[in-house]
LUMMIVEX-513102 format. One line per field, with one value per residue (C-alpha): residue in three letters; chain; z, x, y. Coordinates in steps of 0.05 Angstrom, whole numbers. Layout:
N
code: ALA;...;
unit: A;...;
w: Z;...;
u: X;...;
v: Y;...;
END
This chain:
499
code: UNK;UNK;UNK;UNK;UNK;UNK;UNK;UNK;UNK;UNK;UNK;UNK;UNK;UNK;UNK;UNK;UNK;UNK;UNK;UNK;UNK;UNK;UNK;UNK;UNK;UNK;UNK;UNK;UNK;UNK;UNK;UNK;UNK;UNK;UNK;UNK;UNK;UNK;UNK;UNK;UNK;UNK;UNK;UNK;UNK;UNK;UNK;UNK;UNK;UNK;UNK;UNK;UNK;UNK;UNK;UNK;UNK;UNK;UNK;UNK;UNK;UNK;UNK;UNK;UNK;UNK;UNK;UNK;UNK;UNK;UNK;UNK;UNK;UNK;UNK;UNK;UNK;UNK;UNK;UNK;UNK;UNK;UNK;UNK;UNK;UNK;UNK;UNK;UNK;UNK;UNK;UNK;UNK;UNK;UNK;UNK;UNK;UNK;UNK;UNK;UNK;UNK;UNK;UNK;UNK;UNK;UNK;UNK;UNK;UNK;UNK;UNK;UNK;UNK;UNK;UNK;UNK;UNK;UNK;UNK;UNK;UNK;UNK;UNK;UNK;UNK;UNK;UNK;UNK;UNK;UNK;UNK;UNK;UNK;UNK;UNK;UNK;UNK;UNK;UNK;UNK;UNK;UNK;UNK;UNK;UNK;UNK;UNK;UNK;UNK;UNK;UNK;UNK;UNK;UNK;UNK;UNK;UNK;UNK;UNK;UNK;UNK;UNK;UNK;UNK;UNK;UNK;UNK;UNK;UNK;UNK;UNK;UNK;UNK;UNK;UNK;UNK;UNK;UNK;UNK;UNK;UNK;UNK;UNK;UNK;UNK;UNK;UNK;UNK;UNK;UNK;UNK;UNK;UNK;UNK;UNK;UNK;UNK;UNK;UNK;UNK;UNK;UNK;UNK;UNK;UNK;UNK;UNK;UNK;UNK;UNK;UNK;UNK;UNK;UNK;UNK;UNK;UNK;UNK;UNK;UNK;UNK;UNK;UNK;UNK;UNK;UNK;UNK;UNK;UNK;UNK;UNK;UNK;UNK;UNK;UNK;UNK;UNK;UNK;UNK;UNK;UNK;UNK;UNK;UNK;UNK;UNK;UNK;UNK;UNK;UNK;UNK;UNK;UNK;UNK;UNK;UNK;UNK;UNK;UNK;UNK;UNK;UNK;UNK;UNK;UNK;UNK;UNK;UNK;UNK;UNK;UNK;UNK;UNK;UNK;UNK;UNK;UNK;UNK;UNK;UNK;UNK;UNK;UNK;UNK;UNK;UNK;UNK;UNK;UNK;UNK;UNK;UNK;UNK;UNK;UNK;UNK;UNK;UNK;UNK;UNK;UNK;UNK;UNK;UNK;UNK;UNK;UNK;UNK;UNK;UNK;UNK;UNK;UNK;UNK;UNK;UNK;UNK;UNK;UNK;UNK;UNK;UNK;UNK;UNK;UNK;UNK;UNK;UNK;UNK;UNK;UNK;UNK;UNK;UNK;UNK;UNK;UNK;UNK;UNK;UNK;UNK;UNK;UNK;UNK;UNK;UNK;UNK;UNK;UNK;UNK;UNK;UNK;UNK;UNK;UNK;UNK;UNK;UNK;UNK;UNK;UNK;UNK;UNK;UNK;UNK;UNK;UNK;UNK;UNK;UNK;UNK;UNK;UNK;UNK;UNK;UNK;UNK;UNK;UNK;UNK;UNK;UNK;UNK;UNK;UNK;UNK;UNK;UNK;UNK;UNK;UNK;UNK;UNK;UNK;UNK;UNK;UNK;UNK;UNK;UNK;UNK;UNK;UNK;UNK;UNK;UNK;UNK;UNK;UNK;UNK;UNK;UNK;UNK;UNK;UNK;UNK;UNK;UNK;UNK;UNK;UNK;UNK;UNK;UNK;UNK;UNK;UNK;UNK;UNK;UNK;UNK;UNK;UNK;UNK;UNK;UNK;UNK;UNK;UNK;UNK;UNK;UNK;UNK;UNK;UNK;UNK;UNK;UNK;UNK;UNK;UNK;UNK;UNK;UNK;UNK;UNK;UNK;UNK;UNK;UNK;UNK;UNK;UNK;UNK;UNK;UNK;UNK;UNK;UNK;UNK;UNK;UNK;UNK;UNK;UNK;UNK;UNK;UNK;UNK;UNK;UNK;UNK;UNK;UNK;UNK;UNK;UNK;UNK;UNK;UNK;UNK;UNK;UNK;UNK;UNK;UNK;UNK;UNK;
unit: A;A;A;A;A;A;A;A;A;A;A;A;A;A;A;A;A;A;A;A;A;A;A;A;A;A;A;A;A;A;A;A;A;A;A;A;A;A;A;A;A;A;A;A;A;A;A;A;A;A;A;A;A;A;A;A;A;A;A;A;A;A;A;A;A;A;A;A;A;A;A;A;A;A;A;A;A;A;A;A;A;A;A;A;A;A;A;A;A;A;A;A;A;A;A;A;A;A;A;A;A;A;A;A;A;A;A;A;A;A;A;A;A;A;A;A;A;A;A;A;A;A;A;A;A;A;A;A;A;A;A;A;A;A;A;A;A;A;A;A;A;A;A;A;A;A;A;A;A;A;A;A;A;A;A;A;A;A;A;A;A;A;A;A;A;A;A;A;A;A;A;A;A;A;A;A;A;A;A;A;A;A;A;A;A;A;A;A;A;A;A;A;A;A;A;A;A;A;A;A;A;A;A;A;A;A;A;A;A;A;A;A;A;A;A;A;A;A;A;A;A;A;A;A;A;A;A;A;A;A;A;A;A;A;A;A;A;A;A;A;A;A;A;A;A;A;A;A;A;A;A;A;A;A;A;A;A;A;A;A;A;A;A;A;A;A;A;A;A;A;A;A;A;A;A;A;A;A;A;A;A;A;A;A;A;A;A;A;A;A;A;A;A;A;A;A;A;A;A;A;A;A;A;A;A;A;A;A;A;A;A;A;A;A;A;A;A;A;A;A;A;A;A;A;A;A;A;A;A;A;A;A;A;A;A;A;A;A;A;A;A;A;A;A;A;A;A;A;A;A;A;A;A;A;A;A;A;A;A;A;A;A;A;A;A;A;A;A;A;A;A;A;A;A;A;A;A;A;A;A;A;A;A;A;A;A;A;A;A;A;A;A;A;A;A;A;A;A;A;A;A;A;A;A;A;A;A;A;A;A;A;A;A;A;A;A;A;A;A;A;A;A;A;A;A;A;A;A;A;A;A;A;A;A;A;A;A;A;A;A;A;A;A;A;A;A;A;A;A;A;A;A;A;A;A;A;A;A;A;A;A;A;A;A;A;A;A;A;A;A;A;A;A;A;A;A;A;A;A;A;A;A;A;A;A;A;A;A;A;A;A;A;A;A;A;A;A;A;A;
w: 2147;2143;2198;2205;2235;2162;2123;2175;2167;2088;2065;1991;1988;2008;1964;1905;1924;1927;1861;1830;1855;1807;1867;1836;1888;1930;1956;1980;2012;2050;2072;2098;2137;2175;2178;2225;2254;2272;2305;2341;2369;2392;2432;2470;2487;2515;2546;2591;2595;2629;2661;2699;2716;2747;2794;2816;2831;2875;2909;2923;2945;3010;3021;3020;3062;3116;3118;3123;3060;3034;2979;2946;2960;2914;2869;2860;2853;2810;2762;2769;2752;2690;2673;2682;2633;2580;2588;2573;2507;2494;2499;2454;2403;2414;2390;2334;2308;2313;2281;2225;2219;2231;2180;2115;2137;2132;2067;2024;1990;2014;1970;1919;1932;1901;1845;1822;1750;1743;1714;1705;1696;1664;1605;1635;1672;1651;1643;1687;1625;1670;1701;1639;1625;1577;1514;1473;1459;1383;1369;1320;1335;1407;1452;1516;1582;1594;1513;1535;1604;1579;1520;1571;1612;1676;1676;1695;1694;1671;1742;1775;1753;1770;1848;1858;1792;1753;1765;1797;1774;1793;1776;1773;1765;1745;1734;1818;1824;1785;1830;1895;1864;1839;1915;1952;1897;1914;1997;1987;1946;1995;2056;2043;2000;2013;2092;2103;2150;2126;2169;2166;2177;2194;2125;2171;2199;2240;2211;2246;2210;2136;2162;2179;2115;2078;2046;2098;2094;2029;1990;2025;1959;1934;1994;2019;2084;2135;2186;2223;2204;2250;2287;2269;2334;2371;2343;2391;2440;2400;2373;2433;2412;2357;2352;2318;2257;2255;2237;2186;2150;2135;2116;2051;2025;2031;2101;2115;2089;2136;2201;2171;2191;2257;2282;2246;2274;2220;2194;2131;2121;2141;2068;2034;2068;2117;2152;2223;2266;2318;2357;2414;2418;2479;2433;2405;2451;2475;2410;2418;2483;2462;2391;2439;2486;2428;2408;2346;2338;2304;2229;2193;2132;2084;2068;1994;1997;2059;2062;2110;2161;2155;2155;2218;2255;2280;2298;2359;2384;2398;2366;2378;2325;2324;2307;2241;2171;2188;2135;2127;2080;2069;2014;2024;1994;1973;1951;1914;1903;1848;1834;1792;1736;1701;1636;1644;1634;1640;1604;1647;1701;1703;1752;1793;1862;1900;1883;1913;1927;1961;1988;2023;2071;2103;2166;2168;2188;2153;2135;2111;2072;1999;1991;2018;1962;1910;1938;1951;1872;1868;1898;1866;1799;1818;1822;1730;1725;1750;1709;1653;1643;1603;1642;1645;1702;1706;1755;1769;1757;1812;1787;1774;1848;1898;1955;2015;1960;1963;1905;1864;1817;1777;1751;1674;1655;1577;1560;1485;1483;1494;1460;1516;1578;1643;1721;1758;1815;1851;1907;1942;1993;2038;2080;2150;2117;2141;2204;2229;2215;2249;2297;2295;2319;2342;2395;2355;2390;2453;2441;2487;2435;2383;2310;2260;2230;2152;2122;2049;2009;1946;1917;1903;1862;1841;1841;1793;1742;1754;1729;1668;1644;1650;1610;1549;1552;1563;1507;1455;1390;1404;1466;1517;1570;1596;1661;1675;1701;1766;1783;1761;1834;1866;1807;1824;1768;1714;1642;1605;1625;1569;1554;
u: 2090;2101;2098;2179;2147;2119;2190;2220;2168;2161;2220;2217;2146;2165;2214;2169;2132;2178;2204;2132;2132;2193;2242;2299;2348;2289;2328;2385;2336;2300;2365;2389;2325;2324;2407;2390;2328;2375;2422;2369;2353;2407;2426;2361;2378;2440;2420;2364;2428;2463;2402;2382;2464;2463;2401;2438;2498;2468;2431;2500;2535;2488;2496;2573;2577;2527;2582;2635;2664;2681;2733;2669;2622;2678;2691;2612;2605;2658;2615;2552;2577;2607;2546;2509;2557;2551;2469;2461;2511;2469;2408;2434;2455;2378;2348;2397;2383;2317;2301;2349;2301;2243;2261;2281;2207;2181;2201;2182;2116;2053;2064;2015;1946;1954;1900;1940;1968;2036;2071;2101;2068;1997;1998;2002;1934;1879;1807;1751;1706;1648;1646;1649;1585;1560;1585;1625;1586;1574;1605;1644;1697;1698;1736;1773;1749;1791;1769;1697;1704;1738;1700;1637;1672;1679;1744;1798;1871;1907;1885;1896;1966;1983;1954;1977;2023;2013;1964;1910;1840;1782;1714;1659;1583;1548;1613;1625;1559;1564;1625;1590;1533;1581;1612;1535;1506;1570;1559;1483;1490;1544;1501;1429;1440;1506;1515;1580;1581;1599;1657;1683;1757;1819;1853;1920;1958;2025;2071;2048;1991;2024;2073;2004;1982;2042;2061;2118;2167;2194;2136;2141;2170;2096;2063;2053;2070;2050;2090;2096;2155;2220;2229;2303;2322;2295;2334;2386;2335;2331;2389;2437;2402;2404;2319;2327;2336;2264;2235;2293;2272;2209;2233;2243;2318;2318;2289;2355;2406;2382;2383;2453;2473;2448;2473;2536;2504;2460;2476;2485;2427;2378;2399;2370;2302;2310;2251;2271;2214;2185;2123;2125;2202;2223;2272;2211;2174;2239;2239;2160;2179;2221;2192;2126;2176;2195;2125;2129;2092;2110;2089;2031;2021;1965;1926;1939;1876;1826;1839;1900;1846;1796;1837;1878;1812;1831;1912;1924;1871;1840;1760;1711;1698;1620;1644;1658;1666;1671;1654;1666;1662;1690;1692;1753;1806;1874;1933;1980;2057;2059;2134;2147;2089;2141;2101;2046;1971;1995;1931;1871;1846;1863;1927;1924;1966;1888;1823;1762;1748;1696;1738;1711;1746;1725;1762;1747;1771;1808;1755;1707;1756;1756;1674;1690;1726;1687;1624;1672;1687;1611;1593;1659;1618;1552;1562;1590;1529;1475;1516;1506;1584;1618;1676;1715;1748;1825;1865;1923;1984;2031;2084;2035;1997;2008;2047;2009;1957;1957;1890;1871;1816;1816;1761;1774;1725;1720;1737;1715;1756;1819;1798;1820;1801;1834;1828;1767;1777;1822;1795;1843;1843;1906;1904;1943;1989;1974;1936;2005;2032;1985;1977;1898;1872;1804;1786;1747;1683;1697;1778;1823;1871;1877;1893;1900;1846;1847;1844;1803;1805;1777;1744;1684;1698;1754;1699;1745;1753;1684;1664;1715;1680;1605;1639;1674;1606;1552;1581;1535;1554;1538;1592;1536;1532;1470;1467;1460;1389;1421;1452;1394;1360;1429;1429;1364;1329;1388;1384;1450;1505;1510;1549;
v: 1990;1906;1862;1843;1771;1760;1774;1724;1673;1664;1708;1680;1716;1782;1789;1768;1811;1872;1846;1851;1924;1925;1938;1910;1895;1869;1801;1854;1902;1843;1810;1880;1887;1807;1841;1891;1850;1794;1841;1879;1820;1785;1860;1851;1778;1808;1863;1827;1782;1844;1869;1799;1797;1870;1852;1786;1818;1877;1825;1792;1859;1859;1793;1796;1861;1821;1769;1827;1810;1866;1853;1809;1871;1921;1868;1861;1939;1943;1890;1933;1990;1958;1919;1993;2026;1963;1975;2047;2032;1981;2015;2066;2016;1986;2050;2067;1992;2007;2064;2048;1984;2016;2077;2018;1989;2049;2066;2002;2002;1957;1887;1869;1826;1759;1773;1837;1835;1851;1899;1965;2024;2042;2009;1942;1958;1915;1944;1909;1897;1882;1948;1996;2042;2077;2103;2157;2219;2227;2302;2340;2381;2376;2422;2422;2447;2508;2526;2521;2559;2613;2624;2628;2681;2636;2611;2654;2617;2680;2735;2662;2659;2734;2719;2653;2629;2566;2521;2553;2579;2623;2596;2655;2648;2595;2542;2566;2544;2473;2460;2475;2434;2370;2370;2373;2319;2273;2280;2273;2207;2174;2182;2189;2133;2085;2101;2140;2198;2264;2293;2359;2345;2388;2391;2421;2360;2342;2297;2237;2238;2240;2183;2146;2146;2137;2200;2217;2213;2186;2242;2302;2337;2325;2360;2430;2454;2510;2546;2609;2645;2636;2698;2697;2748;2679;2637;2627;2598;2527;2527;2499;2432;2388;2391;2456;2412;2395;2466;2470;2410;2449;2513;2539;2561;2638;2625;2564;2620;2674;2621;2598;2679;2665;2599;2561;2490;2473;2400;2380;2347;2395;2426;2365;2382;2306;2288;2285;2290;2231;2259;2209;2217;2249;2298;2317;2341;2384;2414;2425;2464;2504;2528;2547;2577;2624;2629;2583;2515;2459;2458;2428;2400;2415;2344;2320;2287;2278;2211;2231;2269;2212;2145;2171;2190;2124;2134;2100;2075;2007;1996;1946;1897;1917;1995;1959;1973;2047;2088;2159;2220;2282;2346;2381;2423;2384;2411;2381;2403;2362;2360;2308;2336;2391;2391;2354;2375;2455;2485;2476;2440;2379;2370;2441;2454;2463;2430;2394;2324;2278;2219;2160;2119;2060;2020;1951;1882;1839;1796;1860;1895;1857;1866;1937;1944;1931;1969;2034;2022;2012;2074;2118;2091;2113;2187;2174;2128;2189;2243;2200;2196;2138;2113;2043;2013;1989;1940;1982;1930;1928;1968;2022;2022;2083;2070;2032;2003;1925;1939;1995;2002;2067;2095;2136;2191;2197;2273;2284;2337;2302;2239;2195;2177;2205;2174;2209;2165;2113;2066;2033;1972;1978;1922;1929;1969;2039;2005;1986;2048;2094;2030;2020;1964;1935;1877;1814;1790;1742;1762;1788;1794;1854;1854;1913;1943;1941;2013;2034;2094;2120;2186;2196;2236;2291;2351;2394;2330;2310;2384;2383;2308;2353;2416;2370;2312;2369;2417;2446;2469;2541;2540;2525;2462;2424;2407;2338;2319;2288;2368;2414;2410;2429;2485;2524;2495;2516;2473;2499;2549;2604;2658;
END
């Protein structure tokens, strides 16, 4: 979210900015934003206008019917009453302007860090030469990671497909094991030896939370959701009110036909699957009411990454400045809908619908948050560096950043049997960006005053990636893989998986 005082004070910058996140009709988009900010503001100025009017002219109304004036006492009600009519329009107005400004803030990605090179996509990143390590593998005919697990008998992505369709796999025996083993190494290195605290977060979350971290609402084609099924014989008891059109947004289409046979009130854009959904709005929490009344609750969305669980650990509330940098940890499940990959990666297991990651997060101030940086890349790096893993390091240009990213570093595994390398990890420095939407704060020393937090994420690392980099770097001629010295404690002692 951006600070609307910042695009009024230096206006030339933000849209620079915008423009280096190759938003091409960034000076419209700005000028439409100080647009509605201008006329937001200028209602308020009337409306305490109104509102300062309407309390001097009750006064007056007892005053003139003390002096038994009463055509001054009618012509003074006659005011109020007008001046309370013109209010609540106003006020209506205020909160339409409003959340059309804050929706277009909402929507526009974090701007770029100063030092960020630009560009437009990944092949205008530029490689941190200073942090690559190690080199390629020397090996003949190498193979790919789904060739080698199969061939061992412990990947499975054909009963996968039959139970849950594309994009899924089971792992069996001993490459189970080296998963369970990657995910325990990772959390044993980040706080025995770097500090974070390993939290075991909810990995279900309300919408707020996505919005908090950015990937509500203009991404929630990429996410999952999860939802009780509409009773449709209830249906009647939310539908009277226009909040019915939150639980559609998150239904699928057979589900949106067989309401649509029900109830003839559905709006048009609750086909287009439109976010709609305010938790601290008071049409909310009818909607809440009444979905519990009829036994349903509102739905959840499974976490893309734990970064979502972790970073809004803070949502809301108001931290001392000694609680920081904050630094947390976390091996979860993500799930991924993944909707704009059609055709990418579809052998294997390298962009799947569910896998495991360690993420990191760290909340910081302002001040703390560019050396947080570079020692979250630090530590994303050590976890390659004791697998013995050649990797490199790119700047993400800006064109090629996610979403509320003001600085990414990514971190490329070299796979042998792709002959390339592929992103293991991306650590992130976000600035106030996600701070402001989730609105986290903390109070600086001998300050009465509050300012945002600054909010970091990175992973350390992608467990299933991590696992496919071991498989294709490990691989013996003979179809076996070594274990890499760093795992072989977490592996009971194991030296090579064999068929």
């Amino acid at each position: 979210m951006h600070d609307i005082k910042a695009l009024r004070d230096d206006h030339a910058a933000f849209v620079a900015g915008l423009r280096r996140r190759n938003i091409d009709d960034s000076q419209t988009l700005a000028q439409e934003i100080l647009d509605l900010d201008y006329g937001l503001r200028g209602l308020l100025t009337r409306l305490q206008a109104a509102q300062a009017r309407r309390n001097e002219a009750s006064k007056l109304i007892g005053q003139a019917k003390a002096k038994k004036d009463e055509a001054q006492a009618q012509a003074l009600m006659a005011e109020v009453a007008g001046l309370k009519e013109e209010i609540r329009k106003g006020e209506e107005e205020e909160r339409s302007l409003k959340k059309l400004l804050d929706d277009l803030l909402a929507s526009i990605p974090n701007l770029p860090a100063p030092e960020v090179p630009d560009g437009r996509d990944e092949n205008d990143n530029v490689e941190v030469q200073a942090r690559a390590f190690g080199a390629r593998p020397a090996m003949n005919a190498a193979r790919e990671h789904f060739d080698i697990g199969e061939a061992l008998g412990l990947m499975d992505f054909e009963r996968a497909a039959k139970v849950s369709g594309a994009r899924f796999v089971y792992l069996k025996g001993a490459l189970a094991r080296l998963e369970r083993a990657l995910g325990a190494f990772m959390l044993d290195l980040h706080t025995d030896t770097f500090g974070y605290t390993e939290v075991a977060p909810p990995i279900l979350v309300r919408d707020h939370a996505m919005f908090g971290t950015g990937q509500l609402p203009k991404f929630q084609n990429d996410q999952f959701f999860a939802s009780k099924q509409i009773d449709l014989s209830d249906i009647s008891a939310i539908a009277e009110t226009p909040e019915h059109a939150i639980s559609i947004t998150h239904l699928n289409s057979h589900t949106l036909r067989n309401i649509a046979k029900e109830i003839s009130a559905i709006p048009d854009w609750a086909e287009e699957g439109a976010i709609n959904s305010d938790e601290g709005s008071p049409s909310y929490q009818l909607f809440v009411r009444k979905m519990e009344a009829v036994g349903e609750a509102p739905p959840y969305w499974l976490i893309p990454t734990a970064e979502v669980s972790l970073t809004n650990y803070v949502n809301g509330e108001i931290l001392d400045e000694a609680q920081l940098p904050m630094r947390m940890t976390a091996w979860t499940p993500c799930f991924r809908a993944e909707a704009g990959a059609a055709g990418k990666d579809t052998r294997g297991m390298i962009r799947q619908h569910q896998f495991s990651k360690v993420e990191l997060v760290s909340i910081t101030t302002p001040e703390q948050s560019k050396a947080e940086h570079e020692r979250m890349t630090d530590c994303a790096q050590e976890v390659l560096k004791r697998l013995g893993l050649h990797h490199r390091v790119m700047t993400l240009c800006a064109g090629d950043m996610g979403f509320a990213a003001t600085k990414t570093y990514d971190i490329e595994v070299w796979l042998p049997g792709q002959n390339r390398f592929r992103e293991i990890s991306s650590c992130s420095n976000c600035g106030d960006f996600q701070a402001r939407r989730m609105n986290a704060r903390y109070r600086p020393k001998e300050s009465k005053q509050t300012r945002f937090v600054h909010t970091l994420n990175g992973s350390g690392l992608a467990v299933g990636r991590t696992l496919i980099a071991i498989l294709e770097n490990y691989q013996d001629a003979d179809g076996s893989v070594r274990i890499p010295d760093a795992l072989r404690p977490y592996m009971g002692g194991m030296e090579k998986i064999q068929k």
